[in-house]
C-alpha positions as CSV (number, residue, x, y, z in Angstrom):
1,X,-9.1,123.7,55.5
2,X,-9.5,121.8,58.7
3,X,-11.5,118.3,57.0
4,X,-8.6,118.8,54.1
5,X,-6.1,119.0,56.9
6,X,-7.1,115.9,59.0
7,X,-7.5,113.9,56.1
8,X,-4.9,115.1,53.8
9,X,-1.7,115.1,56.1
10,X,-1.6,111.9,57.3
11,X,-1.6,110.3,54.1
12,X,0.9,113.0,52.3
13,X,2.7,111.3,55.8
14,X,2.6,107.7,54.7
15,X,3.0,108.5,51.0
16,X,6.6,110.4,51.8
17,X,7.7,107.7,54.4
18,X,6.9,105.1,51.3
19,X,9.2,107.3,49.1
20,X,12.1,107.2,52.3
21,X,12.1,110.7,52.7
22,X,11.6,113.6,55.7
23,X,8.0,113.8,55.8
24,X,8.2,116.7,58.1
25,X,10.7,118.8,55.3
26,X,8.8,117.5,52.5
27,X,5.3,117.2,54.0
28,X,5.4,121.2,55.3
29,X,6.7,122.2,51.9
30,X,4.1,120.0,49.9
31,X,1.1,121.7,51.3
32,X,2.8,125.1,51.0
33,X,2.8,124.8,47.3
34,X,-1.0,123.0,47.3
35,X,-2.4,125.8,49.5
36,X,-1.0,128.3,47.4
37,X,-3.4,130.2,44.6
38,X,-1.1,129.2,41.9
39,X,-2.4,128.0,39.0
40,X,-2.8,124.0,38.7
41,X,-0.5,123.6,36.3
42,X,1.9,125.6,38.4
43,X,1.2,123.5,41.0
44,X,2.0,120.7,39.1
45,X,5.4,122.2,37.5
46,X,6.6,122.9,41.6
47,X,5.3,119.7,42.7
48,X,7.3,117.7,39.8
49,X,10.6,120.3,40.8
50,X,10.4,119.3,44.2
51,X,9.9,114.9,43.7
52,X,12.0,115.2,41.1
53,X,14.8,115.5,44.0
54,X,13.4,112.5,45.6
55,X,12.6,109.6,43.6
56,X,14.1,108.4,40.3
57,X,11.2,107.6,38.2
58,X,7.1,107.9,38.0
59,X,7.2,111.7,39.2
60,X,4.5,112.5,37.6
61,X,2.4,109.5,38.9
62,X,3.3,110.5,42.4
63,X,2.3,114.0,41.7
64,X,-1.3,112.7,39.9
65,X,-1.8,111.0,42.7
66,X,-0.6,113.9,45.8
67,X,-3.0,116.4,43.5
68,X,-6.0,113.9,43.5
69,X,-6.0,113.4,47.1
70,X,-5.7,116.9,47.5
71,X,-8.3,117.8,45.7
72,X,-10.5,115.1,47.2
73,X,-9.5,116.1,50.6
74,X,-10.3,119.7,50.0
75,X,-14.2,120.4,51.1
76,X,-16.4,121.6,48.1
77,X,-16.7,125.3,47.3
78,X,-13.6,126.3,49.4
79,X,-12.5,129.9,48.2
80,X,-8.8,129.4,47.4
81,X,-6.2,130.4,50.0
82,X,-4.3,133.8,49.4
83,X,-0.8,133.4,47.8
84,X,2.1,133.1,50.3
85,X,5.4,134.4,49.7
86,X,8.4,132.1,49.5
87,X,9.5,133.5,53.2
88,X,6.1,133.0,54.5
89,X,6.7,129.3,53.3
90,X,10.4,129.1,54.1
91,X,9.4,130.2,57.6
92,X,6.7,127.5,57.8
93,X,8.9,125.2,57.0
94,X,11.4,125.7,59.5
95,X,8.9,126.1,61.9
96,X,7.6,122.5,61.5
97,X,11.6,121.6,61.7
98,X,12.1,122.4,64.9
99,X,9.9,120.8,67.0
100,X,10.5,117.7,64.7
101,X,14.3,117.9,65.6
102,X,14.1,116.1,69.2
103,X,12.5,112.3,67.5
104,X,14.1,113.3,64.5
105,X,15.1,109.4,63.1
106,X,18.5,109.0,61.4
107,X,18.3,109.4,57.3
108,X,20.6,108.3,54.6
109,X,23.4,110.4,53.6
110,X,21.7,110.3,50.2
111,X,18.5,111.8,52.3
112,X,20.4,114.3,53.9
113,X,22.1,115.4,50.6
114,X,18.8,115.5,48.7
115,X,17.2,117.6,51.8
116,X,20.6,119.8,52.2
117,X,20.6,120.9,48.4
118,X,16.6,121.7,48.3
119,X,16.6,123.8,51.7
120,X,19.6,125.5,50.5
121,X,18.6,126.2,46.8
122,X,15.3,128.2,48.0
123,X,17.6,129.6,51.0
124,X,19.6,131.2,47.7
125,X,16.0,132.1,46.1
126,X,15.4,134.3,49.7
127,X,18.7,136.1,49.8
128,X,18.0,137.1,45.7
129,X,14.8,138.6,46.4
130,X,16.3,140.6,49.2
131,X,18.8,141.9,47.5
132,X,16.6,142.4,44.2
133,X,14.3,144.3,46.0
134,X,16.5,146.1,48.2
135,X,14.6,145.4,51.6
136,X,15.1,147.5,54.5
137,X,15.3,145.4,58.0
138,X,13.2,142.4,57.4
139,X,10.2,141.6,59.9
140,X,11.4,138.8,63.0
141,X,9.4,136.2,61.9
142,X,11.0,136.2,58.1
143,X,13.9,133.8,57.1
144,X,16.7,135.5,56.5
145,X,20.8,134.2,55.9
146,X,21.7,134.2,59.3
147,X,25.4,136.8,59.1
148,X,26.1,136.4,62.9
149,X,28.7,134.1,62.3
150,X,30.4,135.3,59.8
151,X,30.0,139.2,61.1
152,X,31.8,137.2,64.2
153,X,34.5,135.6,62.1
154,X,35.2,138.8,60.8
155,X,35.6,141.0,63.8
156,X,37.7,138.3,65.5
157,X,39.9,138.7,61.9
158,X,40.2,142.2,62.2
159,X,41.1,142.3,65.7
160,X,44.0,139.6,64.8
161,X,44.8,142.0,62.1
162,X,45.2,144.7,64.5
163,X,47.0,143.1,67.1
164,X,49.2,141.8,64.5
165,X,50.2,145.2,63.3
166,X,50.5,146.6,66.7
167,X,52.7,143.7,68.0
168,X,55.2,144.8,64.7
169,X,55.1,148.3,65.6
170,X,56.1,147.1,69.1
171,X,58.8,145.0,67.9
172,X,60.2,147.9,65.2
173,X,59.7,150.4,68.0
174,X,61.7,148.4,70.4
175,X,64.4,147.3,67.7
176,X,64.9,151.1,67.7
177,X,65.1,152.0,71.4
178,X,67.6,149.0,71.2
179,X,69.8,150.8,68.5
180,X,69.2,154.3,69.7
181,X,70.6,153.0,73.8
182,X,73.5,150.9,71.3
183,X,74.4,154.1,69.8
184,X,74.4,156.2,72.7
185,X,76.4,153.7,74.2
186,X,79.1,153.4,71.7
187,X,78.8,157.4,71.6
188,X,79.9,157.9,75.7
189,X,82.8,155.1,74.9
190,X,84.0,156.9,72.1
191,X,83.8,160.1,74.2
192,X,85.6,158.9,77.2
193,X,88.4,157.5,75.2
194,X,88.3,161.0,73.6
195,X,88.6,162.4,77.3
196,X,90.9,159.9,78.2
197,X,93.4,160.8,75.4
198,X,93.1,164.6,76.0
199,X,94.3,164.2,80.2
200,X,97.5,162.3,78.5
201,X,98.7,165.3,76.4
């Protein structure tokens, strides 16, 4: 794959920089779905999916021509590739992310939107299967839906909760012990006037 690589990338570079989009999102995902031992027609069907989000018209031109060159590129009798799993790819992906994310240029907010809802609709594709499938703890190098945060938010809510409740029972508790000293106050009163009134007879 290395002759398909060296000539294959750099184009599939140039051709997504034509189409203004992030050739390092779109690039990584691109060759995903071309090394894949999908059929070519299923190839074709994902590739159309996926340009479909990024240019208006002549999709399937641009995917004829990404297919050609991949095929071109590829050296003769290469056995095809094993399949890869959407995490395998997802991980791949935002593997090639990161180290693009120091010279990252600025994109459009129509780019980022286009990006934002493709990322997130194969994010939702991940957490299905998990569920589906009822995985136990999934391997460190997978892509999973990061819970941290919202395992955070939800402690920090519960311990407000808590504190909350507590901070009434303090207040209710000391509403009592204020009624209780109130009453026992009004009860010596009442006893010394009671006193008082038995010395005068």
């Amino acid at each position: 794959m290395a002759a398909a690589m060296s000539d294959f990338e750099p184009w599939l570079i140039d051709k997504l920089k034509s189409l203004k989009t992030d050739e390092n999102v779109f690039g990584s995902y691109i060759t995903g779905i071309l090394e894949s031992d999908e059929t070519a027609d299923e190839k074709k069907d994902a590739l159309e999916g996926l340009l479909a989000e990024i240019v208006d018209n002549d999709t399937s031109t641009h995917v004829t021509e990404i297919l050609d060159k991949w095929e071109a590129s590829k050296p003769k009798g290469e056995a095809p590739k094993p399949t890869k799993d959407v995490d395998a790819q997802l991980a791949k992906l935002m593997e090639s992310q990161a180290p693009a994310a120091t010279a990252r240029r600025e994109y459009t907010d129509e780019e980022k939107k286009i990006r934002d809802a493709i990322l997130s609709q194969y994010s939702q594709l991940s957490d299905n299967e998990h569920d589906e499938e009822n995985v136990e703890e999934p391997e460190s190098g997978d892509l999973v839906k990061n819970t941290n945060a919202a395992d955070v938010a939800a402690a920090a809510r519960e311990r407000r909760e808590q504190a909350r409740l507590e901070a009434q029972k303090k207040k209710e508790k000391d509403k009592e012990d204020r009624e209780k000293q109130k009453q026992m106050k009004e009860e010596k009163k009442e006893k010394r006037k009671t006193q008082k009134g038995e010395r005068k007879r």
